[in-house]
C-alpha positions in Angstrom: -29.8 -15.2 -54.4 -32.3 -12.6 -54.6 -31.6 -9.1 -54.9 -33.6 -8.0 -52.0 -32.2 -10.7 -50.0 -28.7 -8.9 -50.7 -30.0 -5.6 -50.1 -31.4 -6.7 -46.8 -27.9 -8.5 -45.5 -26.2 -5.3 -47.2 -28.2 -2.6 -44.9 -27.7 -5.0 -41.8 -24.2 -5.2 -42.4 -24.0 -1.4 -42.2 -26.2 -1.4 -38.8 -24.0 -4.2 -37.5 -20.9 -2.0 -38.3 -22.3 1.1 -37.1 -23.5 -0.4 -33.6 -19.6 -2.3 -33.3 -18.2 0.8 -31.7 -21.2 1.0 -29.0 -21.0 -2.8 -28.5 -17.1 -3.0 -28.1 -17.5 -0.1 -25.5 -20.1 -1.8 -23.7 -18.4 -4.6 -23.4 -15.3 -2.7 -22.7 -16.9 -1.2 -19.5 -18.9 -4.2 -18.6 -15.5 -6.7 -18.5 -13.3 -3.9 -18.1 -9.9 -3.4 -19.7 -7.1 -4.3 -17.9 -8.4 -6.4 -15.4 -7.7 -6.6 -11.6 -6.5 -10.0 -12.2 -4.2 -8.7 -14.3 -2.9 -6.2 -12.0 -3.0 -7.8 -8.4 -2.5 -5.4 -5.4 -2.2 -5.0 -2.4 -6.1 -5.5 -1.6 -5.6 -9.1 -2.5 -3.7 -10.0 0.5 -6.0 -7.7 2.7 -8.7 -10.2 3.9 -5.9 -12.2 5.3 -4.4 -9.5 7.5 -5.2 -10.6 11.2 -5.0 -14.2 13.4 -6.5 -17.2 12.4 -6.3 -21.2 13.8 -7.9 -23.7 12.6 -7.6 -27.5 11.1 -5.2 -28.0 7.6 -5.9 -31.5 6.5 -4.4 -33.7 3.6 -5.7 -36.6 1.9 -5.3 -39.0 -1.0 -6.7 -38.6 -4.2 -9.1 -41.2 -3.0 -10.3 -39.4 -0.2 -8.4 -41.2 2.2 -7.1 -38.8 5.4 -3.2 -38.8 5.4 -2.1 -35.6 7.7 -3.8 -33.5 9.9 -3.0 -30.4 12.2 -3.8 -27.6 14.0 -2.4 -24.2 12.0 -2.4 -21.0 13.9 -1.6 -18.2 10.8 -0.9 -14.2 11.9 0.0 -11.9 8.8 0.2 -7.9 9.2 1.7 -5.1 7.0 5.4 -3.8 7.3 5.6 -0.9 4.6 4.0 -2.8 0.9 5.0 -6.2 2.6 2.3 -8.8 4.7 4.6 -10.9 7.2 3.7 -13.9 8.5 4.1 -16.2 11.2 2.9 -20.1 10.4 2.8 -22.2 13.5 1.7 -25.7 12.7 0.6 -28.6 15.4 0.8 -32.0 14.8 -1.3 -34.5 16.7 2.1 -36.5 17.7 3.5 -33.4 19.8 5.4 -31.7 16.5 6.0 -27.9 16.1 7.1 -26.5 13.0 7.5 -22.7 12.9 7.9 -21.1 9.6 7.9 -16.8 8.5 6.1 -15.8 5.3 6.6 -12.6 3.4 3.7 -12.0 0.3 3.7 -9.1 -1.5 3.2 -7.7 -5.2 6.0 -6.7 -7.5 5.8 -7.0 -11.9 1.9 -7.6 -11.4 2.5 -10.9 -9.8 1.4 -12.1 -6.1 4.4 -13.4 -4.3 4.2 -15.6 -1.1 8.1 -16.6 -0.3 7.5 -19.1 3.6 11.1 -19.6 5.2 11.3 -22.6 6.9 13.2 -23.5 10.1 15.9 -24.8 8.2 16.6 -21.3 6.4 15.4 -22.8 3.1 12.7 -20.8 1.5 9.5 -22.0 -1.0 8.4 -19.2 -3.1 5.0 -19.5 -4.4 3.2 -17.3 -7.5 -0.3 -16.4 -7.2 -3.1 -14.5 -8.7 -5.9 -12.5 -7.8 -8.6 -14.1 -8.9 -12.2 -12.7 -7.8 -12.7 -12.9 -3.8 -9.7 -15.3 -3.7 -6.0 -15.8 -4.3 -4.6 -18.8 -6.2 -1.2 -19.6 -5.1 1.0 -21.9 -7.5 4.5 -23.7 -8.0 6.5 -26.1 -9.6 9.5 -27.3 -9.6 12.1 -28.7 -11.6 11.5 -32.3 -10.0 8.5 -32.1 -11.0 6.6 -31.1 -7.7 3.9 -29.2 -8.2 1.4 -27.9 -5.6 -1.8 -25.0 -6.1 -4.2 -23.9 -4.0 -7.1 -21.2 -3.4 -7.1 -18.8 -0.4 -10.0 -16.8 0.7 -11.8 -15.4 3.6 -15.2 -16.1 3.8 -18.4 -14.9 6.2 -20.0 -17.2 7.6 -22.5 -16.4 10.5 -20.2 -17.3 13.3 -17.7 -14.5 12.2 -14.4 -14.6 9.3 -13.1 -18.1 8.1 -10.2 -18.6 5.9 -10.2 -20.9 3.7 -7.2 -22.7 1.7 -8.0 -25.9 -1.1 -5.9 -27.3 -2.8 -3.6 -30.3 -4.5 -0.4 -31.5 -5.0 1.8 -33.3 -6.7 4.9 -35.0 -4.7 7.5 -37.5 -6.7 9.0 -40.4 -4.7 11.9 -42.0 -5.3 11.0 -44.5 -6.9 9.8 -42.2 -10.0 6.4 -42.4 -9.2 3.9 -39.5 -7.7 1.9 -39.0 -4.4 -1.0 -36.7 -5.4 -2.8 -35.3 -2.5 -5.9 -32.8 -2.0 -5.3 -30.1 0.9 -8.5 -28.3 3.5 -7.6 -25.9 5.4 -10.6 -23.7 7.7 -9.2 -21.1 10.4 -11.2 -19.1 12.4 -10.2 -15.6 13.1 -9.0 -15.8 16.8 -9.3 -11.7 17.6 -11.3 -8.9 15.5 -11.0 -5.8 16.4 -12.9 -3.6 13.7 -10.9 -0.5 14.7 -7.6 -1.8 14.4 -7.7 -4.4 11.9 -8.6 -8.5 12.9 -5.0 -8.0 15.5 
């Protein structure tokens, strides 16, 4: 190698090094440190304050429509906690009432729905930009995950859930489904909150 070629990578090296503390704190403050992901809060469950109805629709992995209904979804704040009432219409006459509870604790989004039958599912989520990801799985090897977030659209608020899941039969083989669910906000009042 030539000796001005070593020279040259030498003095580059040193500019590199010099500039390393300026890049790492630009990139610092561009990316941030600890991320909002990283600590989820309250403001996470926020856009999904209020009541909302709408279609929740499931389907095969090929597409195929296997469930439909009409969910009407109202969540307000006791204290650091959003509660929840889930009421779900199915197109054969079927109610099925269910209370959620979502709040933060450890840095982790928690969304625990008790069903009529007192049993409760307890998902984990995660803030994750203008949405929450909501996640479980359990030991038989059920697993569902979805995406919630509010979006505008011209014609006011709509929430929006997608999702999949994985549901073992008996017979030791899986159902996999895909999940839509669009609800309209069904009162907004600026003043108050959307109830």
């Amino acid at each position: 190698m030539d000796d001005r070629q070593g020279d040259n990578l030498g003095r580059d090296g040193v500019g590199i090094h010099r500039w390393s503390p300026w890049v790492a704190a630009f990139l610092l403050i561009v990316f941030g440190g600890a991320s909002a992901q990283a600590q989820p809060t309250r403001a996470a469950l926020e856009p999904f304050t209020g009541h909302w109805k709408g279609a929740f629709v499931a389907y095969t992995a090929a597409g195929e429509q296997v469930d439909s209904l009409t969910a009407e979804h109202r969540y307000r704040w006791e204290d650091d906690v959003q509660v929840g009432t889930q009421i779900d219409r199915y197109p054969d006459g079927r109610v099925v009432r269910a209370t959620a509870r979502n709040y933060v604790e450890n840095d982790t989004l928690y969304c625990e729905v008790t069903h009529e039958d007192g049993s409760t599912t307890v998902y984990r989520g995660r803030d994750v930009g203008a949405a929450v990801v909501w996640h479980r799985r359990t030991e038989e090897g059920l697993v569902e995950s979805f995406r919630e977030r509010v979006v505008e659209t011209p014609d006011g608020p709509e929430y929006h859930i997608d999702g999949f899941g994985v549901y073992p039969n008996a017979d030791g083989s899986a159902s996999y489904l895909q999940f839509v669910g669009r609800y309209r906000a069904v009162h907004q009042d600026s003043s108050k909150g959307r109830e």
